[in-house]
C-alpha positions in Angstrom: 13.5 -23.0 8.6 10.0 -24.1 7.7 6.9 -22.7 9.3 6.8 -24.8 12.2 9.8 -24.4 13.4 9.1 -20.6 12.9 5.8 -21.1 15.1 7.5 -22.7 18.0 10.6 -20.3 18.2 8.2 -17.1 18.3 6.3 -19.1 20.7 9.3 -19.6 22.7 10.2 -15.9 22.4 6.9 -14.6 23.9 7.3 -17.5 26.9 4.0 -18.9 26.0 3.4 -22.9 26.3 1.3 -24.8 23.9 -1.4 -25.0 26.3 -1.5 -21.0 26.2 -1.6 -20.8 22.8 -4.7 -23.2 23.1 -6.4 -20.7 24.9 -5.8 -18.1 23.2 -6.5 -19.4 19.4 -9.0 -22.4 20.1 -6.8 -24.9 18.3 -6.1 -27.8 20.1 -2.6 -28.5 22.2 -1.7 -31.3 19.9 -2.5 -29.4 16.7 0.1 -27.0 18.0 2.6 -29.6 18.4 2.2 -31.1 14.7 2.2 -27.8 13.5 5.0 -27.3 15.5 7.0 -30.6 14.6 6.3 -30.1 10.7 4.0 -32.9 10.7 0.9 -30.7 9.8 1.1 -27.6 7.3 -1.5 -24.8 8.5 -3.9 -23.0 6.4 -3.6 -19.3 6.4 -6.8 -18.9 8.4 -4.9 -21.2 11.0 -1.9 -18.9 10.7 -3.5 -15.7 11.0 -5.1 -17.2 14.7 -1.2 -18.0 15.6 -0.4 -14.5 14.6 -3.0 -13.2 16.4 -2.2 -15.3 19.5 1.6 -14.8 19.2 0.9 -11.0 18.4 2.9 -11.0 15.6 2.5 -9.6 11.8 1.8 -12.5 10.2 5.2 -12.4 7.8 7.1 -13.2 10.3 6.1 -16.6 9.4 7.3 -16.9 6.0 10.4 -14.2 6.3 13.4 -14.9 8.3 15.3 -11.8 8.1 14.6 -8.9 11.1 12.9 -5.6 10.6 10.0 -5.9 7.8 10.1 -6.6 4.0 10.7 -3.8 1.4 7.4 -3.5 -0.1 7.9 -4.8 -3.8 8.4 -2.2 -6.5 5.9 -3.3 -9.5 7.3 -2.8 -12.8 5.2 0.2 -13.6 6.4 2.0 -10.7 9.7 3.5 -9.8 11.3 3.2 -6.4 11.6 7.4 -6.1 7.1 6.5 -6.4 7.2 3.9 -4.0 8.6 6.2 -1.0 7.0 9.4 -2.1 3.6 7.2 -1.6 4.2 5.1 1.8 6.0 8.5 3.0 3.7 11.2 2.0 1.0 12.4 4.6 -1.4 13.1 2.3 -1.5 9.0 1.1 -1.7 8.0 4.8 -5.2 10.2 4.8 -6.1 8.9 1.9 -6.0 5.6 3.0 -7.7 6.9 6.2 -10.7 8.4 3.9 -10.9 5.0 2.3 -11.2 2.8 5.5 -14.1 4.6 6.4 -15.9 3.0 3.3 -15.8 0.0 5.3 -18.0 1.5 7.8 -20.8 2.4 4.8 -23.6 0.2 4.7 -23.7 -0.9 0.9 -26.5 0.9 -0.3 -24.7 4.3 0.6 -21.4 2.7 -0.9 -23.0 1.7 -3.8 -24.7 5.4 -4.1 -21.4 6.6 -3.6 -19.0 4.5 -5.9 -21.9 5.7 -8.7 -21.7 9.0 -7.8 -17.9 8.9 -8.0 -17.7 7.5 -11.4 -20.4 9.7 -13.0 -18.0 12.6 -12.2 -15.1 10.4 -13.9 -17.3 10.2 -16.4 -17.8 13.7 -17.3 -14.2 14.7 -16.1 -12.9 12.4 -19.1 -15.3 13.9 -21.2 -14.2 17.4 -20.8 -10.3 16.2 -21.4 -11.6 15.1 -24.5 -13.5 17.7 -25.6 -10.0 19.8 -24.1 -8.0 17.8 -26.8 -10.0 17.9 -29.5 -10.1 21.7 -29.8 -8.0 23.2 -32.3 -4.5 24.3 -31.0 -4.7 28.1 -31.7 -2.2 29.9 -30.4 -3.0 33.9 -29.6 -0.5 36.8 -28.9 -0.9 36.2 -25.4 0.7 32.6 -25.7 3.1 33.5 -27.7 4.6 36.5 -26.1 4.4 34.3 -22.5 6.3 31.6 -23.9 8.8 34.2 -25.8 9.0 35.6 -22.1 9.6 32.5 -20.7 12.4 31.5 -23.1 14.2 34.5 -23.0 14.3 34.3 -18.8 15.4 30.7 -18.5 18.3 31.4 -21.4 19.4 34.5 -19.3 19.4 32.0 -16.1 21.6 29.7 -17.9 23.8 32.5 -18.5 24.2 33.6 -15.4 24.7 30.4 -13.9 27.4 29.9 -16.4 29.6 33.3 -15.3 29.5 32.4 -11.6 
């Protein structure tokens, strides 16, 4: 199914006529129709006025399947990441927190996005300075990690009798 025939079968679906779609978008009646009959290929601009029109996501033009798509899984990320992100509510705030930036005037962004990498700045700096000290070990460390040890073997044990 190409994107025309897409186009006129949502437009069917919502009961609108071309001349509606017209009114609501700006494009022309005929524009509609080539789109329509395959005759004209849309530019995304031009797609995302259907969308808007149609109120529709504007996927459902490309993707012919029902319900939305799986987000993709990039290489570097594992599909347990992928749901503990889009599920978590702690992503959906940040995402809030970050669509306020849009509301910043760009001097205050830019004041902002320096600010926020001077402190990555001297964050890195201290992991470095953290990993460049020598690895002394004290009695403390030692006897916590003897400590530690000697609990998780006596868990194992347990877990093994019962």
């Amino acid at each position: 199914m190409n994107i025309g025939e897409r186009v006129r079968r949502l437009r069917r679906l919502k009961m609108l006529s071309q001349g509606d779609i017209e009114k609501r978008t700006g494009l022309l009646r005929c524009y509609t129709s080539r789109v329509e009959n395959g005759t004209t290929v849309p530019s995304i601009k031009t797609l995302e006025k259907l969308a808007r029109a149609l109120e529709v996501p504007l996927y459902q033009f490309f993707y012919d399947r029902e319900g939305p798509p799986e987000p993709p899984i990039f290489p570097w990320q594992s599909s347990v990441e992928r749901h503990a992100w889009t599920k978590s509510a702690k992503a959906v705030r940040t995402l809030e927190r970050l669509a306020l930036l849009s509301f910043m005037d760009d001097r205050n962004r830019r004041l902002l996005f320096s600010l926020a990498k001077k402190m990555a700045k001297d964050s890195s700096t201290q992991l470095t300075d953290i990993k460049n000290t020598p690895n002394s070990r004290d009695e403390t460390t030692s006897r916590r990690s003897r400590s530690l040890r000697s609990t998780v073997a006596r868990r194992k044990a347990e877990k093994r009798r019962s």
